[in-house]
BAVEXDREN-40865 format. One record per residue (C-alpha): x, y, z. Coordinates in Angstrom, 3 decimals, decimal comma. Layout:
// residues N
{{X Y Z}}
...
***
This chain:
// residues 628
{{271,603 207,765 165,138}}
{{270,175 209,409 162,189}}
{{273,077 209,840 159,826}}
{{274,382 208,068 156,616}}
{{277,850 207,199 155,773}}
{{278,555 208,780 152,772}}
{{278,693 206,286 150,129}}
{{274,470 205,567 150,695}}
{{274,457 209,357 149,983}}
{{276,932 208,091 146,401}}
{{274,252 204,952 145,943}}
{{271,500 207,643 146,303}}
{{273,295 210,127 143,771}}
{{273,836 207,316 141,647}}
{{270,487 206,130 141,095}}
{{268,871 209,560 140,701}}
{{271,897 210,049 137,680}}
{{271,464 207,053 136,171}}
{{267,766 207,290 136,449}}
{{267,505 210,660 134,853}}
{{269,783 209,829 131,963}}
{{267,771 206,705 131,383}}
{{264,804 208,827 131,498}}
{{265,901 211,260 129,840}}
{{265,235 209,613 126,078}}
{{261,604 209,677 126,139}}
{{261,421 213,676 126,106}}
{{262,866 213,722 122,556}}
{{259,825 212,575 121,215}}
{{259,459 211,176 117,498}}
{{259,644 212,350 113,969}}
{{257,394 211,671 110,682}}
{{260,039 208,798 108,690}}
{{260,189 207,259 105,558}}
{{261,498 203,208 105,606}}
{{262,965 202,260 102,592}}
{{263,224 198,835 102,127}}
{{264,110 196,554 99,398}}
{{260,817 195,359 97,496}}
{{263,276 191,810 95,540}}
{{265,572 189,376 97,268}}
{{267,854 190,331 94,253}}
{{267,963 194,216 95,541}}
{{270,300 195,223 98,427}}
{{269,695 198,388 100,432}}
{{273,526 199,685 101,033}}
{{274,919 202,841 101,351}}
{{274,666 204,122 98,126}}
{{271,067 203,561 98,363}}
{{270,896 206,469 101,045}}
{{272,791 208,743 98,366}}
{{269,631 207,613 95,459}}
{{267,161 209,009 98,179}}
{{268,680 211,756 99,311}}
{{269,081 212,775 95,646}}
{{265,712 211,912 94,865}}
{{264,618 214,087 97,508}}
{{266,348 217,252 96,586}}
{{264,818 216,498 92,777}}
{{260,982 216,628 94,394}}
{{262,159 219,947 96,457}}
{{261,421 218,305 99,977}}
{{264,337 218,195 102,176}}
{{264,844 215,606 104,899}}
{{265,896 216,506 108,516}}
{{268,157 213,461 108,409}}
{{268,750 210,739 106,181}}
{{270,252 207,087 107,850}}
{{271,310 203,911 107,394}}
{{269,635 201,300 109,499}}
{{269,598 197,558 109,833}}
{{271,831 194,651 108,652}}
{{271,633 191,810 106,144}}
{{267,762 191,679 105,009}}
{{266,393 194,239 107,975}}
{{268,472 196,977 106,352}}
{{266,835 200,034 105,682}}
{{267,044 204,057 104,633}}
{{265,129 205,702 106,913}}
{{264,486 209,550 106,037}}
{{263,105 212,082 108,963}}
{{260,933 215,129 108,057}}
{{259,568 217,884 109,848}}
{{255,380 217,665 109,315}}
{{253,690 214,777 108,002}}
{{252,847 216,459 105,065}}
{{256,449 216,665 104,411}}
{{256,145 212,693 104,755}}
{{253,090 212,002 102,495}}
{{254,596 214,174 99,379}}
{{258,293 212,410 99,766}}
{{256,444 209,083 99,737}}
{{254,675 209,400 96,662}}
{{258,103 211,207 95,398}}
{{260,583 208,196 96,255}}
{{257,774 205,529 95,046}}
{{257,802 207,196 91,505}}
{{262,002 207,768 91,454}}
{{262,967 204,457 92,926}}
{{260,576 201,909 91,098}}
{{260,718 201,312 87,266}}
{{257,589 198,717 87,690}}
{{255,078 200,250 90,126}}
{{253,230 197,284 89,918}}
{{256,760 194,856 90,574}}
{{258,957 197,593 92,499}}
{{262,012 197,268 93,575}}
{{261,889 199,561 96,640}}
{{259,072 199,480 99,192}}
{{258,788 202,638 100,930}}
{{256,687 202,827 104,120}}
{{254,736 205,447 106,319}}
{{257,011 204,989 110,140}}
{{257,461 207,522 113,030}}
{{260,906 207,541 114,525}}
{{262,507 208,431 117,372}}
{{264,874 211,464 117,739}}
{{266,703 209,805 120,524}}
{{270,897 211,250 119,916}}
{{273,009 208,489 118,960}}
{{275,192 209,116 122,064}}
{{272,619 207,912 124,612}}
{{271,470 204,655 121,924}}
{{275,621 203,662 122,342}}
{{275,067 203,600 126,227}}
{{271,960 201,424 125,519}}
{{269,844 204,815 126,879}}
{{266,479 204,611 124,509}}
{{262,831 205,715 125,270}}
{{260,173 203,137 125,947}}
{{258,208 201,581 122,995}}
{{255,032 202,907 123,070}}
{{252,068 200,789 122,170}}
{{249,540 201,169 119,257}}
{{246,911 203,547 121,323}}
{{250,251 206,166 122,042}}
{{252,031 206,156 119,058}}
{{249,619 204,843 116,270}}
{{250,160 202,379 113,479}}
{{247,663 199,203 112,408}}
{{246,313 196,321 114,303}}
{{245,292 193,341 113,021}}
{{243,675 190,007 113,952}}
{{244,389 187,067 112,043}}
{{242,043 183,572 112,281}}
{{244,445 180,409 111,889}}
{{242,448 177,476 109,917}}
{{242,832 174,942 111,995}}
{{240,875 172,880 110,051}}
{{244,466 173,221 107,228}}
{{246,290 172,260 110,318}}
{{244,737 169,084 110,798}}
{{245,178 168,275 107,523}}
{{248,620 168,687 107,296}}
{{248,564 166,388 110,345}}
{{246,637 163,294 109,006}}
{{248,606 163,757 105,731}}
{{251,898 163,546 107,401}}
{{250,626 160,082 109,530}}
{{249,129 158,530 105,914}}
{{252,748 158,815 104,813}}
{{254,378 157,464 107,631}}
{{251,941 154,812 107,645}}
{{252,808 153,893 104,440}}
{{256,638 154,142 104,387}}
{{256,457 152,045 107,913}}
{{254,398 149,769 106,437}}
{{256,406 149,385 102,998}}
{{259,859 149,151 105,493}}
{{258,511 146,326 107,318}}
{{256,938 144,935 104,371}}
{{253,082 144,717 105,585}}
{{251,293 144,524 102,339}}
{{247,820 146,124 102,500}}
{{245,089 147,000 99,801}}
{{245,632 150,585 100,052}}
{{245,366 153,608 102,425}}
{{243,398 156,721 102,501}}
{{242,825 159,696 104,205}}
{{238,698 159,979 105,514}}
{{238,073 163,081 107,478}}
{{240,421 162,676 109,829}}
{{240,847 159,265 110,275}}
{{243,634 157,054 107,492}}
{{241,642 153,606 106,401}}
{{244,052 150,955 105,512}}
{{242,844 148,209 103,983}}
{{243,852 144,774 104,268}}
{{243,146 140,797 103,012}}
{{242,888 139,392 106,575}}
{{243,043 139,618 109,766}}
{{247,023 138,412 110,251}}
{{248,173 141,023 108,132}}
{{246,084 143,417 110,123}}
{{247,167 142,791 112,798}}
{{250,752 142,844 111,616}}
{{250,336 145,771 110,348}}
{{248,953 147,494 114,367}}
{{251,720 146,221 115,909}}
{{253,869 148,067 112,927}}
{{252,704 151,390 113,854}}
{{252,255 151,248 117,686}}
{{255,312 152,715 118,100}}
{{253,678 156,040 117,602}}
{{252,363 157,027 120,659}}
{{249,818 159,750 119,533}}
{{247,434 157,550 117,519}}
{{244,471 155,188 118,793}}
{{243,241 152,324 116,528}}
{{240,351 151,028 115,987}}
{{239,007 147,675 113,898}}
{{236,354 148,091 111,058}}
{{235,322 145,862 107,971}}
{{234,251 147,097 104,197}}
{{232,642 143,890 102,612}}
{{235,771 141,632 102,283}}
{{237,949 144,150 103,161}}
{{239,227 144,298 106,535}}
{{240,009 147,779 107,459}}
{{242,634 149,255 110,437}}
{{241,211 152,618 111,291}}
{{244,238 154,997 112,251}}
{{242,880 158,326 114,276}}
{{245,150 160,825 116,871}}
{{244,376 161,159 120,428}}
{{242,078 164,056 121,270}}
{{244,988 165,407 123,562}}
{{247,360 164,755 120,409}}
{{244,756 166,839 118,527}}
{{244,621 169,156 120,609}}
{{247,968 169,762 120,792}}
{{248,380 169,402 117,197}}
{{246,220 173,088 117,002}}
{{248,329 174,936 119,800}}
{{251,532 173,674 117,937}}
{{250,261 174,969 114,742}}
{{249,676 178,456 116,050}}
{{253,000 178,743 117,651}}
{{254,652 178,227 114,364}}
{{252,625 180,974 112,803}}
{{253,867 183,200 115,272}}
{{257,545 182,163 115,147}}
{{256,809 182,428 111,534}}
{{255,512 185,697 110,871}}
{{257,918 187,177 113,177}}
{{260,712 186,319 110,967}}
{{258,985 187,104 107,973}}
{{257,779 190,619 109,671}}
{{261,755 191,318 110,739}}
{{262,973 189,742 107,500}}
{{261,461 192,611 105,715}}
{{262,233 195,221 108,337}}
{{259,440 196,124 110,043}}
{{260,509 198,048 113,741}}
{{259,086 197,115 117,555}}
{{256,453 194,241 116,141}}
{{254,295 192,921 118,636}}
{{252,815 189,547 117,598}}
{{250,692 187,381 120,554}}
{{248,155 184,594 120,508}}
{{244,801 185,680 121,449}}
{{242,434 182,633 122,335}}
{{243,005 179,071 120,525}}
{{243,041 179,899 116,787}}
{{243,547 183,525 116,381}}
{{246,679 185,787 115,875}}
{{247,207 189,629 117,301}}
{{249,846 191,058 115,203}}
{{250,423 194,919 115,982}}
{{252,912 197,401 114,183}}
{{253,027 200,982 115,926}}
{{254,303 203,582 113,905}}
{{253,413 202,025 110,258}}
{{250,279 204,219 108,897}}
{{250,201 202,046 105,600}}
{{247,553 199,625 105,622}}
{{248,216 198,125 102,608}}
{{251,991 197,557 103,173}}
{{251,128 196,367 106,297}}
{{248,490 193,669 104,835}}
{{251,358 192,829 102,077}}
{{254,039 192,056 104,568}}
{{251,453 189,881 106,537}}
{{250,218 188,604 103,322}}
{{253,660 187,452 102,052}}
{{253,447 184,316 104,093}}
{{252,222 180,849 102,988}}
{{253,044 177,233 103,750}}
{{255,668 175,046 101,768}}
{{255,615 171,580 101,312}}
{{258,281 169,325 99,202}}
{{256,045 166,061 97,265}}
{{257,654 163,579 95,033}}
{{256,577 164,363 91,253}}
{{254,551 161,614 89,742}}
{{256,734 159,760 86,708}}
{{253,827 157,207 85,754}}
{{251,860 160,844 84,179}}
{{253,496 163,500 81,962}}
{{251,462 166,388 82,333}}
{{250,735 168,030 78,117}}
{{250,876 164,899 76,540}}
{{248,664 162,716 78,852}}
{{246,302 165,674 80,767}}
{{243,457 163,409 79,410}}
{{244,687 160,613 81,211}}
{{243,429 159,361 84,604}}
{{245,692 160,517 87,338}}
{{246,459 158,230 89,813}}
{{244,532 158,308 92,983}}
{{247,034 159,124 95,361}}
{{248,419 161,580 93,235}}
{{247,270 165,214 91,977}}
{{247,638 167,216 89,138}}
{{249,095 171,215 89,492}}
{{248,877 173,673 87,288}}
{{249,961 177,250 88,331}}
{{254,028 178,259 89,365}}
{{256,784 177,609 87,360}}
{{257,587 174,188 87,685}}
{{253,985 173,269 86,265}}
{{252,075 171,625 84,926}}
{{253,318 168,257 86,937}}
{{251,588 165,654 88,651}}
{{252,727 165,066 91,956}}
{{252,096 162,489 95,037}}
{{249,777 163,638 97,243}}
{{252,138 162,224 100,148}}
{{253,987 165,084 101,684}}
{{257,823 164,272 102,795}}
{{258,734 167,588 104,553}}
{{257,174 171,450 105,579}}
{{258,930 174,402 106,341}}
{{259,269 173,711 109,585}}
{{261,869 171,498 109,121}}
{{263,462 173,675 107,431}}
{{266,733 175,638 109,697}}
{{268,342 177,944 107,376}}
{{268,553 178,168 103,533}}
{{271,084 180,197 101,380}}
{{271,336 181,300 97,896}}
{{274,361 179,875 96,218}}
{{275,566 177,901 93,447}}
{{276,109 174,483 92,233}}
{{278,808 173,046 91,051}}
{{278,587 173,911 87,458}}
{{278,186 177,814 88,999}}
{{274,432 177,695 88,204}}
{{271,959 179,165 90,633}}
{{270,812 177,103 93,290}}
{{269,500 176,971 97,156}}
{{271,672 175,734 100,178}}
{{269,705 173,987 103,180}}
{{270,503 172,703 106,252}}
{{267,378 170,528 107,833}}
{{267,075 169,883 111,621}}
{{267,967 166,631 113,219}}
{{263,966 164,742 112,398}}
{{263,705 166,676 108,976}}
{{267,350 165,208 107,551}}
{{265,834 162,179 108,627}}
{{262,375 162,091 106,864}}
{{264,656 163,587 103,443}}
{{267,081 160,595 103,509}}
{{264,409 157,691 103,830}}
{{262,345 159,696 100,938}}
{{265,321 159,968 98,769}}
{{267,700 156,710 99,145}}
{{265,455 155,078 96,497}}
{{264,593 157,806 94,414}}
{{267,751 159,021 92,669}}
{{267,718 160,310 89,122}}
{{263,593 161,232 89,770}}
{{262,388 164,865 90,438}}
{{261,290 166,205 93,799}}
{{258,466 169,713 93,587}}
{{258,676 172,513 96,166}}
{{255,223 174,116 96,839}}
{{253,629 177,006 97,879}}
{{250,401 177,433 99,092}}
{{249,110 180,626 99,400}}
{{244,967 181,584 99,997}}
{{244,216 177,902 99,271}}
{{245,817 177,742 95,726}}
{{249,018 175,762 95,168}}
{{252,218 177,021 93,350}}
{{254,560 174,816 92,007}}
{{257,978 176,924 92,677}}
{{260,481 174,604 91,132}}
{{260,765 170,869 90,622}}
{{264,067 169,518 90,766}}
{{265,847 166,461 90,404}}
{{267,677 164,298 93,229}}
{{271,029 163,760 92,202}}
{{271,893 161,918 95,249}}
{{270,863 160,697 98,966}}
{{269,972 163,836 100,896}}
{{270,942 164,438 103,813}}
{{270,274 167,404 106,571}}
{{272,196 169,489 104,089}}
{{271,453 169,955 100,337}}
{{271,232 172,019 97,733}}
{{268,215 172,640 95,180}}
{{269,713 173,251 91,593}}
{{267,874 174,349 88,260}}
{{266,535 177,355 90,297}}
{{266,913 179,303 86,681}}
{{268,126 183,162 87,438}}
{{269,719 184,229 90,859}}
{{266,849 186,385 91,368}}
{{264,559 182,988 91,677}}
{{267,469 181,759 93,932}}
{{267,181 184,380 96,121}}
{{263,534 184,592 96,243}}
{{262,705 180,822 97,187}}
{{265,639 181,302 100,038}}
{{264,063 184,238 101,747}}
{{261,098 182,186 101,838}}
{{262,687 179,179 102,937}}
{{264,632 180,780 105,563}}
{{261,756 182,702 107,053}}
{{259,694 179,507 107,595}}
{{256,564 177,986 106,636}}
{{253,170 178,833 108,011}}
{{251,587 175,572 109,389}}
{{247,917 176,993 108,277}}
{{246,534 179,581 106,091}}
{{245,312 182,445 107,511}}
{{242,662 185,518 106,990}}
{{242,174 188,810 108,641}}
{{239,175 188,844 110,926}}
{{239,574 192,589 111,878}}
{{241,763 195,345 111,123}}
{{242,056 199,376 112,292}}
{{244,509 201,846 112,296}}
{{245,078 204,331 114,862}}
{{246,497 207,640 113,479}}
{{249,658 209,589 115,238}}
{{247,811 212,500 115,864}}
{{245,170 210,365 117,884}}
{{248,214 208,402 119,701}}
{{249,997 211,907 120,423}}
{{246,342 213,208 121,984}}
{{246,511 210,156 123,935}}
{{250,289 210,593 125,224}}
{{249,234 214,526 126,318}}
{{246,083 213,239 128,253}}
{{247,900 210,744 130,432}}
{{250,828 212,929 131,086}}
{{248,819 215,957 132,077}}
{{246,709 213,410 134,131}}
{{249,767 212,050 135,908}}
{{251,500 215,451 136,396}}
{{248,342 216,987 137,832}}
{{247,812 214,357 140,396}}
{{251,844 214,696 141,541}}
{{251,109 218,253 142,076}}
{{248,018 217,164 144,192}}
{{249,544 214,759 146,046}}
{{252,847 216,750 146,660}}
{{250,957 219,922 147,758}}
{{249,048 217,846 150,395}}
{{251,768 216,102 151,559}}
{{253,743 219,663 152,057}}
{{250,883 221,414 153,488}}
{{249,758 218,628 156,108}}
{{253,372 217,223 156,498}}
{{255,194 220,897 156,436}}
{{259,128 219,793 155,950}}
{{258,713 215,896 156,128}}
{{256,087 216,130 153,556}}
{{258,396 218,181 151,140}}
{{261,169 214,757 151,531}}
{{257,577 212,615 150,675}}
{{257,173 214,852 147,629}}
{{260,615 214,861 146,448}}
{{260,996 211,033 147,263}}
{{257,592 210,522 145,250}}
{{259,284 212,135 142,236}}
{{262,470 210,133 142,617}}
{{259,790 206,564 142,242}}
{{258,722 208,059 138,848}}
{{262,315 208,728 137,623}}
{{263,404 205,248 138,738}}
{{260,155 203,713 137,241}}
{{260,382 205,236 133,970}}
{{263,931 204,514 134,144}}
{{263,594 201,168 134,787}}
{{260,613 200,920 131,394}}
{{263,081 202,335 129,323}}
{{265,950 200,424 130,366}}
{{263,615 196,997 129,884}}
{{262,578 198,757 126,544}}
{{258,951 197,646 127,828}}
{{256,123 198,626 125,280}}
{{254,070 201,254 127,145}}
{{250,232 201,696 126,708}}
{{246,994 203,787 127,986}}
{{246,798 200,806 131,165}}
{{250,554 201,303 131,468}}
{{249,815 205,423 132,787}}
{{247,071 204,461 134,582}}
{{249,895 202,080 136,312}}
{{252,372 204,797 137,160}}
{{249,554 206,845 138,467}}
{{248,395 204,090 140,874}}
{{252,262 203,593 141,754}}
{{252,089 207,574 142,861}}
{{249,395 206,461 144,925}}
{{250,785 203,159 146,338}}
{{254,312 204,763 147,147}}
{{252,976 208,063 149,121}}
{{250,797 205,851 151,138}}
{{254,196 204,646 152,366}}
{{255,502 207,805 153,323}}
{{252,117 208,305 154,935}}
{{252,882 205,486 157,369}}
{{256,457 206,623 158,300}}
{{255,034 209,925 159,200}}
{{252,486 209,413 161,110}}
{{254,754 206,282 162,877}}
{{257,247 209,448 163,705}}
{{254,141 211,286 165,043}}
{{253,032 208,406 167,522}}
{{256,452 208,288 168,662}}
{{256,377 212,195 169,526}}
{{253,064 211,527 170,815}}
{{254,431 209,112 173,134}}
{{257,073 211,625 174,310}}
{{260,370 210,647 172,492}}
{{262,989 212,998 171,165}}
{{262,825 214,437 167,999}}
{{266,407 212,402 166,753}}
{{264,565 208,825 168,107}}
{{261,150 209,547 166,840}}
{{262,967 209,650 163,553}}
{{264,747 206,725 163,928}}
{{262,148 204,919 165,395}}
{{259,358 206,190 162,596}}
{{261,356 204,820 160,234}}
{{262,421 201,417 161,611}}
{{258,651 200,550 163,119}}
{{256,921 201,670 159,756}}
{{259,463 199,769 157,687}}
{{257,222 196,308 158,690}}
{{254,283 197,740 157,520}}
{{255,065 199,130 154,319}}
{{256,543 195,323 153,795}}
{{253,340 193,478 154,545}}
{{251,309 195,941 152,408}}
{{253,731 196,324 148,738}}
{{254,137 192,341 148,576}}
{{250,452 191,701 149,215}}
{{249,977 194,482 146,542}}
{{252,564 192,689 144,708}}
{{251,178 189,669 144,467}}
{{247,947 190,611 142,861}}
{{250,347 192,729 140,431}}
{{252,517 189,211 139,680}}
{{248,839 187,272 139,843}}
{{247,939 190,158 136,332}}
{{251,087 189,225 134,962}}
{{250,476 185,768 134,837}}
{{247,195 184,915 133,937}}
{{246,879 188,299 131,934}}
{{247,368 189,048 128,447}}
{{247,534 191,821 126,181}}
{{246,595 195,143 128,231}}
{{246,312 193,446 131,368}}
{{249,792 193,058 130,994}}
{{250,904 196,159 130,428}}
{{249,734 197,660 133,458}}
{{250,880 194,583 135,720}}
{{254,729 195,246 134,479}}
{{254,319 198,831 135,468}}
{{252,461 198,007 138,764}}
{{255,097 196,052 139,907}}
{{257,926 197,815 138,931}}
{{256,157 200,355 140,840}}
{{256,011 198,505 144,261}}
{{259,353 197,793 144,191}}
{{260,793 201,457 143,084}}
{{258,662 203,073 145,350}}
{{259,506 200,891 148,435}}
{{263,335 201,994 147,533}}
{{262,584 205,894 147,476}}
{{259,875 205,804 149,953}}
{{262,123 204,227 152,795}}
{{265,588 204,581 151,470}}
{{265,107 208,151 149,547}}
{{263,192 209,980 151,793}}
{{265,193 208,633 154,839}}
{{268,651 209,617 153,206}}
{{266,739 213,363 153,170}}
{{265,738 213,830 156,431}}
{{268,635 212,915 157,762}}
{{270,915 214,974 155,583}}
{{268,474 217,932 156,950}}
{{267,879 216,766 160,537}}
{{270,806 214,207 161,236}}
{{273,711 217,012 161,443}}
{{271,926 219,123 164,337}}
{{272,881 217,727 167,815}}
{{270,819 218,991 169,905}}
{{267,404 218,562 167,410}}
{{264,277 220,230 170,078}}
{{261,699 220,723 167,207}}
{{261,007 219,138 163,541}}
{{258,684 220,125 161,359}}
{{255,937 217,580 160,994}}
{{252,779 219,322 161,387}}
{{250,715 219,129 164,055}}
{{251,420 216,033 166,377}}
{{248,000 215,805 168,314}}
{{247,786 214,728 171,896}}
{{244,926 214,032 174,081}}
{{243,765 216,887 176,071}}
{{245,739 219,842 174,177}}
{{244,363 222,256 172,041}}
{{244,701 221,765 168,246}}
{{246,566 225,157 168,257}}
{{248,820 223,917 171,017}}
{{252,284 221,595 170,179}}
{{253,642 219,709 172,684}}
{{256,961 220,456 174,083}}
{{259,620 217,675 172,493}}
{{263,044 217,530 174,183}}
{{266,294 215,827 173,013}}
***
């Protein structure tokens, strides 16, 4: 009646293994580091950069615990343990003056980090702690407002354009288009051509027209939809995010976390980096590229004094400059799939790219007719353009093409990494920033483990000392639910914050309330005169509905967090409901496979201990008689 076949006892043995050696990670705790990463696209960090840092190490008389290679292709990286963090802050300022010839251009960048001392045994059998959020293991936070207002922009720039290549391809003639606000004003003779000219670009489903008149000039008044604008914004802070996660894991940064927060603004978080500054410059990096068709009616130095056409502009800064160039913008970055240093076929530097299915598209109308003339890759960065290089089109182009007269490979390589790590849709500027230090994090990590630990020891004491023997298989099945939930965070490599321990001390108290129900059920049944072997039995079986009804009712407010939450909310809905579920497995399943390794082998069972089972009309100090 109350006995297991043997391989639930293996399934049981099982989980407790694998959950302690899953667990088993986080206790190694982390140790002061040094990133080294490489500062120029030109600059590889390889093996024998690990040898230049360990020797520069043992020059400045501060030895590293351990010195590693870590990474691949552009996230590769020397990281360097020490012992203290004063250790840390000397070898910093020791491997910035070594490694860099140019402290103002240098070649290395080398970073504040914590690391963990996890042995490379358990990383192989994909056993590593949990990441631990900013308020546990310190590093710098940052909020970011996306101009939406830029976004827009880019928007009503890219349907002026269109208009006007649709227009030219059906051949609509008009009196000229331009951009007002956010509404494009085309101007026409009459009303035919007008309306010619509507019934051109209906086919794009986003925009709404409207009729107006400017003396003799008729105009057609081209706006988006307010959903289309709408949508327009949420797009364009999506692709920030995709955007500065590549550029954040381009340059090696470890466990970013990077999440929208309301409609325009940007949470980017980096635990373990203490350097502000590196932090802003690796955030700062990013701007948004745009490729415009130079201007060949102005030639910038000998003309300057000479009107510039109005739908053209005139740029000075970057290397490509000066150059006047249309103010009609054929593609962004985000057309943009992959891009490659290389060379041409006169083994000159150059750029490889390969555009996605729309953006080959928009680069072979722009180009069929304009052979032989030069094409002008810019960056915008803080509101100022910078003319990067402005090549000529020696062909169609296609999805894939290369950009030639990129100068040295070092320019090569730069304008690829930027290419390939995407374009920002909008500037951006940092609305807050604060950094949390380790020691704070580490204060933080002792409170909510002492916290936790102390109220297992309260809860497993009661349990034992109301409970007697059935309330030492709650205790241990209580501790088995934290194994298996910490196992489980680890194994998810879920990012673990202050609200994520206050989660796995509400899980303590969801999963004993469980094992409250099954022994009090076994009680009633004792009560009601059954034998010791079927009040077991039954205790468990009768209980097992209730504990149902009450964990997914519990979990549904725990799933309801996780989907209409964000940020910390989160966090402690992940850990709540991992919770239910582990501690439905070790309340029922755990603490059942216990009692009935203790009780299930006695046949003739006359007495368990349970505590006192009360009945009406005996004396507290009295137990009923219980019989097989």
């Amino acid at each position: 009646m109350n006995r297991y076949p043997v391989w639930k006892y293996l399934l049981i043995a099982i989980a407790l293994l694998f959950g302690a050696l899953y667990t088993a990670p986080n206790y190694f705790g982390q140790s002061p580091a040094l990133q080294v990463t490489s500062g120029r696209s030109t600059i590889n960090v390889t093996s024998a950069t690990t040898t230049v840092v360990e020797d520069a190490l043992k020059r400045a008389g501060i030895p590293a615990t351990a010195t590693s290679l870590e990474g691949t292709g552009h996230s590769t990286s020397v990281r360097a343990r020490f012992a203290s963090t004063d250790a840390q802050f000397k070898a910093k300022l020791a491997l910035e003056r070594d490694l860099n010839r140019d402290p103002a251009n240098p070649d290395y960048i080398v970073t504040v980090n914590l690391v963990k001392n996890t042995p490379a045994w358990m990383e192989k059998i994909g056993a590593k702690p949990m990441n631990l959020g900013l308020d546990l293991r310190g590093g710098v936070h940052f909020l970011l407002q996306v101009d939406t207002r830029a976004v827009l922009e880019n928007k009503i720039k890219g349907i002026q354009a269109s208009a006007r290549s649709t227009l030219r391809d059906q051949n609509v003639r008009h009196a000229g288009i331009e951009r007002v606000g956010n509404t494009v004003e085309v101007r026409f003779r009459d009303a035919e051509t007008r309306n010619a000219a509507r019934k051109a670009l209906s086919n794009q489903t986003d925009l709404v027209f409207a009729d107006g008149a400017d003396g003799a000039d008729l105009k057609l008044l081209v706006n988006l939809k307010p959903d289309a604008l709408k949508r327009t914004v949420e797009d364009g802070v999506k692709q920030n995010i995709v955007t500065l996660s590549k550029r954040i894991n381009e340059l090696g940064t470890t466990e970013p976390i990077i999440q929208q927060q309301g409609a325009d603004r940007i949470v980017v978080q980096l635990p373990g980096v203490q350097d502000v500054a590196r932090a802003k410059d690796i955030i700062g990096r990013t701007a948004t590229l745009e490729l415009r068709m130079v201007d060949n009616t102005v030639t910038p130095g000998t003309e300057l004094s000479a009107a510039i056409p109005l739908n053209s502009e005139l740029f000075t800064e970057g290397r490509g400059a000066p150059v006047v160039l249309s103010k009609d913008i054929i593609l962004t970055g985000e057309y943009i799939s992959s891009a490659v240093a290389s060379f041409d076929q006169n083994q000159q530097p150059a750029v490889s790219l390969d555009l996605n299915g729309d953006g080959g598209r928009r680069m072979r109308q722009a180009t069929r007719d304009n052979i032989g003339k030069r094409m002008a890759i810019l960056l915008k960065e803080k509101g100022k353009y910078n003319v990067l290089s402005a090549p000529t089109i020696q062909s169609e182009l296609g999805s894939t093409f290369q950009i030639t007269n990129m100068g040295t490979s070092e320019d090569a390589n730069e304008l690829a990494l930027l290419l390939r790590s995407g374009a920002l849709s909008a500037p951006m500027e940092f609305v807050e920033e604060r950094v949390i230090g380790p020691q704070l994090g580490a204060e933080n990590i002792s409170r909510g483990l002492y916290s936790t630990i102390w109220g297992f020891a309260a809860i497993a004491v009661f349990m034992i000392i109301y409970y007697h023997v059935f309330g030492f298989f709650s205790a241990v099945a209580l501790a088995a639910n934290v194994l298996f939930l910490l196992a489980l965070l680890s194994m998810l490599q879920a990012t673990l914050t202050l609200p994520g321990i206050a989660a796995i001390a509400l899980a303590l108290g969801v999963a004993i309330d469980s094992n409250v129900l099954i022994n009090e059920r076994i009680r009633e049944e004792l009560r009601a005169g059954a034998a010791p072997q079927a009040a077991i039995s039954a205790g468990f079986k009768h209980a097992w509905d209730t504990i149902l009804d009450s964990n997914v009712t519990t979990l549904i407010v725990g799933l309801a967090l996780l989907i209409f939450g964000s940020g910390p909310v989160r966090g402690f809905a992940v850990v709540h409901c991992l919770g239910i579920m582990t501690s439905m497995f070790s309340a029922v399943f755990v603490a059942r496979g216990l009692a009935n390794l203790w009780y299930g082998r006695k046949k003739k069972l006359t007495k368990i201990s349970i505590g006192t089972v009360w009945q009406p009309g005996l004396s507290p100090n009295k137990e009923p008689s219980t019989r097989n």
